[in-house]
Biotite code that builds the C-alpha atoms (Angstrom):
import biotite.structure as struc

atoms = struc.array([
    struc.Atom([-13.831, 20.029, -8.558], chain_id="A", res_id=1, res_name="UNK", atom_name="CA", element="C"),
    struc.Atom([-15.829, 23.173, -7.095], chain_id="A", res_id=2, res_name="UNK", atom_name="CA", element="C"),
    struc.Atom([-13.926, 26.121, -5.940], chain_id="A", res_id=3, res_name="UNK", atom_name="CA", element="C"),
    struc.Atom([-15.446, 25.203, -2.201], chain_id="A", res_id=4, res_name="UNK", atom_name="CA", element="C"),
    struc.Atom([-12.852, 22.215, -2.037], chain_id="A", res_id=5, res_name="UNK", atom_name="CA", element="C"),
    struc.Atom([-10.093, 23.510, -4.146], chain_id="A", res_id=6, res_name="UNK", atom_name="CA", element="C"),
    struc.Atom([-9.328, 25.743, -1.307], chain_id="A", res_id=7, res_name="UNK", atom_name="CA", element="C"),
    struc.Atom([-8.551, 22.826, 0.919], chain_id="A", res_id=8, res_name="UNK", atom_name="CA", element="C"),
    struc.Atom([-5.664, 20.998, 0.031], chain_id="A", res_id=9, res_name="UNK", atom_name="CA", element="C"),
    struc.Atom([-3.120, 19.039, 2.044], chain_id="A", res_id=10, res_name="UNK", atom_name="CA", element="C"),
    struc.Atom([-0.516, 22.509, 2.462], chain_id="A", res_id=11, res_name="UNK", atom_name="CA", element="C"),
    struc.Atom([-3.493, 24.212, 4.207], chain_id="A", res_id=12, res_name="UNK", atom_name="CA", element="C"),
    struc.Atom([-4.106, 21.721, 6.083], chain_id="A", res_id=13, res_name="UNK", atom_name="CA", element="C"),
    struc.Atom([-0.735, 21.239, 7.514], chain_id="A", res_id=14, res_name="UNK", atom_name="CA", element="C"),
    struc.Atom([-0.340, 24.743, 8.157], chain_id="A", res_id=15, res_name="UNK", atom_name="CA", element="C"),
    struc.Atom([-3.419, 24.850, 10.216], chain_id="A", res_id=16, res_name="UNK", atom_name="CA", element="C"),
    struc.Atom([-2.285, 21.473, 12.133], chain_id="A", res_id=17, res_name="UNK", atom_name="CA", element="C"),
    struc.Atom([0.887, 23.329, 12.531], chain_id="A", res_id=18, res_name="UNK", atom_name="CA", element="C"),
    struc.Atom([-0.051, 26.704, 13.792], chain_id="A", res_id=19, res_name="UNK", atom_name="CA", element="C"),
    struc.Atom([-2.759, 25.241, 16.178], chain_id="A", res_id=20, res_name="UNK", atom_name="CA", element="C"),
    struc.Atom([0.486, 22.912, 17.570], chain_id="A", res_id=21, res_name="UNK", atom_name="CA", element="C"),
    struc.Atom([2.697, 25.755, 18.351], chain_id="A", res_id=22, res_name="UNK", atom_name="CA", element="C"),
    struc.Atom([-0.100, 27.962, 19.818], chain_id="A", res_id=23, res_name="UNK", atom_name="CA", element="C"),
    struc.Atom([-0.425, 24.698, 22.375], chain_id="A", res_id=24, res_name="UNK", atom_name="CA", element="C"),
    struc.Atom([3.705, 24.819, 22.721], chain_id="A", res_id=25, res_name="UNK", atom_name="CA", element="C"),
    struc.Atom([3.632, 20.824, 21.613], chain_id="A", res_id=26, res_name="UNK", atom_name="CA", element="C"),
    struc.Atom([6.624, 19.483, 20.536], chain_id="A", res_id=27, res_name="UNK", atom_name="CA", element="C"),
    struc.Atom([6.230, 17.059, 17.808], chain_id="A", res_id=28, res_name="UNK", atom_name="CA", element="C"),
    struc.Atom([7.852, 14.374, 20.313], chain_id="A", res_id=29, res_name="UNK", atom_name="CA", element="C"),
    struc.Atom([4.986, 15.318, 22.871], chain_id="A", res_id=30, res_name="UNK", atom_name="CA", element="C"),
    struc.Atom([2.607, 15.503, 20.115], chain_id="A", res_id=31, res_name="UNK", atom_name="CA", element="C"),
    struc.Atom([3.379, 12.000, 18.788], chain_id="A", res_id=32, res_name="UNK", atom_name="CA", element="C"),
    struc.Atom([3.016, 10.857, 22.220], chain_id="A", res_id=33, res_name="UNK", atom_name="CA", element="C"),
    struc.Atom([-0.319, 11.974, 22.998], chain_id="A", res_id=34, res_name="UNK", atom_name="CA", element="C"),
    struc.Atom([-1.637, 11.376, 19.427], chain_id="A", res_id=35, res_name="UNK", atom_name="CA", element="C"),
    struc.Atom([0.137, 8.111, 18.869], chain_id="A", res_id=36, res_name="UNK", atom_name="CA", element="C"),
    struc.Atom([0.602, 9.279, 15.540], chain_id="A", res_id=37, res_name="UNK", atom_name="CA", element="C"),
    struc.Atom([4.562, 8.716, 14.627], chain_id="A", res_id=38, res_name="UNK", atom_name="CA", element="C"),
    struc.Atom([6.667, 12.054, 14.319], chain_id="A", res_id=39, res_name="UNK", atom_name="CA", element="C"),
    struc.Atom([8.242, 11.471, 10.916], chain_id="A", res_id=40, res_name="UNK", atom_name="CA", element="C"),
    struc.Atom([3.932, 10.913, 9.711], chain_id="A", res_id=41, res_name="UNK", atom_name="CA", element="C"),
    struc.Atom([3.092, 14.534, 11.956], chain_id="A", res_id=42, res_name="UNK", atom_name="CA", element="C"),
    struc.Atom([5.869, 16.438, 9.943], chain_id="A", res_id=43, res_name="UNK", atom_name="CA", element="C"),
    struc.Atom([4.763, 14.778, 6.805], chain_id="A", res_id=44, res_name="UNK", atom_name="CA", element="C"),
    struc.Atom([1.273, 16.121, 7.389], chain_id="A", res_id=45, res_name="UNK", atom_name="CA", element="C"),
    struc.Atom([2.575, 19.793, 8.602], chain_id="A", res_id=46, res_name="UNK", atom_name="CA", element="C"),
    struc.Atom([4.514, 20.095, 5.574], chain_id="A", res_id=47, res_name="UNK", atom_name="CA", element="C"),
    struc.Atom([1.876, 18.641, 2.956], chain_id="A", res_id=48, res_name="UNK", atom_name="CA", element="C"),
    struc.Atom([3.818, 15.980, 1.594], chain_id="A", res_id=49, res_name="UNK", atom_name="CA", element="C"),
    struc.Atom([0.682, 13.253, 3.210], chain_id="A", res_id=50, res_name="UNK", atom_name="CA", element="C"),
    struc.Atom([-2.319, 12.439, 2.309], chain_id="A", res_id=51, res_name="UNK", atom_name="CA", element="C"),
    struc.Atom([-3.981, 11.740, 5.573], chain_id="A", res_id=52, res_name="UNK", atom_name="CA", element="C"),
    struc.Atom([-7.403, 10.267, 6.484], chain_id="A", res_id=53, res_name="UNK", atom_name="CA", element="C"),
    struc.Atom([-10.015, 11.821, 7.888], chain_id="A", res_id=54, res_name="UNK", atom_name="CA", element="C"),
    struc.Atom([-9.591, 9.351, 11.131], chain_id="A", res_id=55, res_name="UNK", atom_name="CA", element="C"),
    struc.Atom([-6.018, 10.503, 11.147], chain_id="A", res_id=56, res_name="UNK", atom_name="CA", element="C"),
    struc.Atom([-6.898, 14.049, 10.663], chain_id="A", res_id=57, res_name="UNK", atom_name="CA", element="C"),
    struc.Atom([-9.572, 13.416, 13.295], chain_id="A", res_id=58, res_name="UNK", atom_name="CA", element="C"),
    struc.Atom([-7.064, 12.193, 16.033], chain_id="A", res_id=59, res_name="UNK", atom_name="CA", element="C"),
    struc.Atom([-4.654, 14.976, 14.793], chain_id="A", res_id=60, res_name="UNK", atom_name="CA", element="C"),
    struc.Atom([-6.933, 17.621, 15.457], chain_id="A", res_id=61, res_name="UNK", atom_name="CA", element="C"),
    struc.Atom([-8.484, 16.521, 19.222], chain_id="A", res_id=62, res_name="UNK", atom_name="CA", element="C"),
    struc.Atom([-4.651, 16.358, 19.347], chain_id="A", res_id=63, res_name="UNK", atom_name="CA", element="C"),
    struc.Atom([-4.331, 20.051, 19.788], chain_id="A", res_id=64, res_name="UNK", atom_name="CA", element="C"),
    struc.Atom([-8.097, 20.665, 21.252], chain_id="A", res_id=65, res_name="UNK", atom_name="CA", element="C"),
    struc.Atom([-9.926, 21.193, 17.917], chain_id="A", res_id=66, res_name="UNK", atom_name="CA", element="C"),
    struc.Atom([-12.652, 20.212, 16.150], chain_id="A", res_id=67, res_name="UNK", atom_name="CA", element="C"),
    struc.Atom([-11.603, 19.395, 12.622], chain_id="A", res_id=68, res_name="UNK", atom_name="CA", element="C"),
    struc.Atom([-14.427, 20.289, 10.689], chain_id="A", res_id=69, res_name="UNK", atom_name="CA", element="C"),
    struc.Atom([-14.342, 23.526, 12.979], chain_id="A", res_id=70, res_name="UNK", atom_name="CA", element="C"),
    struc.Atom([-10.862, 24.031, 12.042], chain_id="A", res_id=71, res_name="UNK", atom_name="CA", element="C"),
    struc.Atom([-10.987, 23.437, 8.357], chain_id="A", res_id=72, res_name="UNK", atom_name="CA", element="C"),
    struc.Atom([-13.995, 25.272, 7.967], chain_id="A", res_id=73, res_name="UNK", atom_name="CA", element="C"),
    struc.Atom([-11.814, 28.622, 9.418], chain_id="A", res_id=74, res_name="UNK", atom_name="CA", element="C"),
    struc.Atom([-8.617, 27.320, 7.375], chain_id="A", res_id=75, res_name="UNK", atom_name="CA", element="C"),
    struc.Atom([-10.943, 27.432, 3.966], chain_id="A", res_id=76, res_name="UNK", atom_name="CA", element="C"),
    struc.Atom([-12.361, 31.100, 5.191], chain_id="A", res_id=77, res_name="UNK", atom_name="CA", element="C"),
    struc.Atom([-8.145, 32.358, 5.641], chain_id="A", res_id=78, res_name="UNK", atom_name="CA", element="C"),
    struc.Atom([-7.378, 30.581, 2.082], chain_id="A", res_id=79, res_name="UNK", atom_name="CA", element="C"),
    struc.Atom([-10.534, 32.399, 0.330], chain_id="A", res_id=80, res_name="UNK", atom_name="CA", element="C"),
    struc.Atom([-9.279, 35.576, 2.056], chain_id="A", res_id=81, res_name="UNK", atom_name="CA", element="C"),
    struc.Atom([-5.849, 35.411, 1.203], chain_id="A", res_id=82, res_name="UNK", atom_name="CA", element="C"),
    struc.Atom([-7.333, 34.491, -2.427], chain_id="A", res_id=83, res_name="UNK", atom_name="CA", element="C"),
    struc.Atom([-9.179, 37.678, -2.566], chain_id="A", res_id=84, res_name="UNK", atom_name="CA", element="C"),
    struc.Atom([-6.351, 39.823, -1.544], chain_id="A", res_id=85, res_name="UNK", atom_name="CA", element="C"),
    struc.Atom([-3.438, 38.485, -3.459], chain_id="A", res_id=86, res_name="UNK", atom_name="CA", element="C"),
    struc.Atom([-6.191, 39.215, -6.198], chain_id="A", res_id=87, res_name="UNK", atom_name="CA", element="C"),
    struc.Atom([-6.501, 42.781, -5.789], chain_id="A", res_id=88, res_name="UNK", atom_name="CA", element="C"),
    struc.Atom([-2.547, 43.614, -5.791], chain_id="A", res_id=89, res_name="UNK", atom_name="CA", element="C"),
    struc.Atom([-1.228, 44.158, -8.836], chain_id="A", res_id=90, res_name="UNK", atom_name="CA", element="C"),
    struc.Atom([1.412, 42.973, -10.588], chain_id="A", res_id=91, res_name="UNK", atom_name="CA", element="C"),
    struc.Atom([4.185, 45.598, -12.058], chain_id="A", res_id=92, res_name="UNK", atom_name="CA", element="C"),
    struc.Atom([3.726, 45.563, -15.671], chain_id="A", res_id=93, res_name="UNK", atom_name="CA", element="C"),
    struc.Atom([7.303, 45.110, -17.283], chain_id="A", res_id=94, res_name="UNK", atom_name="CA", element="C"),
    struc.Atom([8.364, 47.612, -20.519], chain_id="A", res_id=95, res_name="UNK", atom_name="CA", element="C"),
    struc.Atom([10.621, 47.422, -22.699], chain_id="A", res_id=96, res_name="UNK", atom_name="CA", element="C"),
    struc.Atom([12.641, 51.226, -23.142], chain_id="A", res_id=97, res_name="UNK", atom_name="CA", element="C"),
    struc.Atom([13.995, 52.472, -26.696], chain_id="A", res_id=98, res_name="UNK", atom_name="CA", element="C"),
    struc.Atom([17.392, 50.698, -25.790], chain_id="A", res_id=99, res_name="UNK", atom_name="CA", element="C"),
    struc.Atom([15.370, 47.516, -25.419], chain_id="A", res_id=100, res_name="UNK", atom_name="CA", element="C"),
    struc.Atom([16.384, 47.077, -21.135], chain_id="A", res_id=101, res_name="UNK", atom_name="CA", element="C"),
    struc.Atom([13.250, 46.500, -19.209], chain_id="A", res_id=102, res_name="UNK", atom_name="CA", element="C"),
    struc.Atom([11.343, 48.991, -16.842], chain_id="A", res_id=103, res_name="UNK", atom_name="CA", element="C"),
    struc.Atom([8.802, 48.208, -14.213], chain_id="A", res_id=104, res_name="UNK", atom_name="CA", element="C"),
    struc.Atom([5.711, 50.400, -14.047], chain_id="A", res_id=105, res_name="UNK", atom_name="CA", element="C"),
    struc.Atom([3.970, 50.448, -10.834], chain_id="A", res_id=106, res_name="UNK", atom_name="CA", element="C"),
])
């Protein structure tokens, strides 16, 4: 699998579905209701635990006023970002003293 779809898995794509539901203050009651997609399925999705189809993802998406090739596209740019930038901080390298305890080095 290329590194282009690696970066879109079912967590990012929940969080995205997510975030764009909150910014539109929709309950997941009034979300169900206007997607006809079941609540227990929504959260399921939101969380990453589903594998949705596209057609689901689709009618999730016009849901909260997106297009969701739109939507993933700029969900795959934050991922790479936040890929890049958890790259560059580095990790405190852990020593051992003389009396053997451990020390961090930043």
């Amino acid at each position: 699998m290329t590194e282009k779809f690696k970066l879109l898995d079912n967590q990012s794509i929940g969080i995205a579905l997510k975030q764009l539901r909150k910014k539109q203050k929709l309950s997941i009651t009034d979300f169900s209701q206007s997607t006809g997609i079941c609540r227990s399925y929504i959260t399921m999705v939101e969380q990453g635990e589903a594998n949705p189809s596209v057609e689901v993802l689709k009618t999730l998406f016009a849901g909260v006023g997106r297009n969701l090739v739109f939507s993933l596209r700029r969900q795959r740019q934050y991922a790479k970002a936040e890929k890049n930038f958890s790259s560059q901080i580095k990790a405190p390298s852990v020593r051992k003293n003389a009396s053997g305890a451990s020390t961090t080095k930043r």
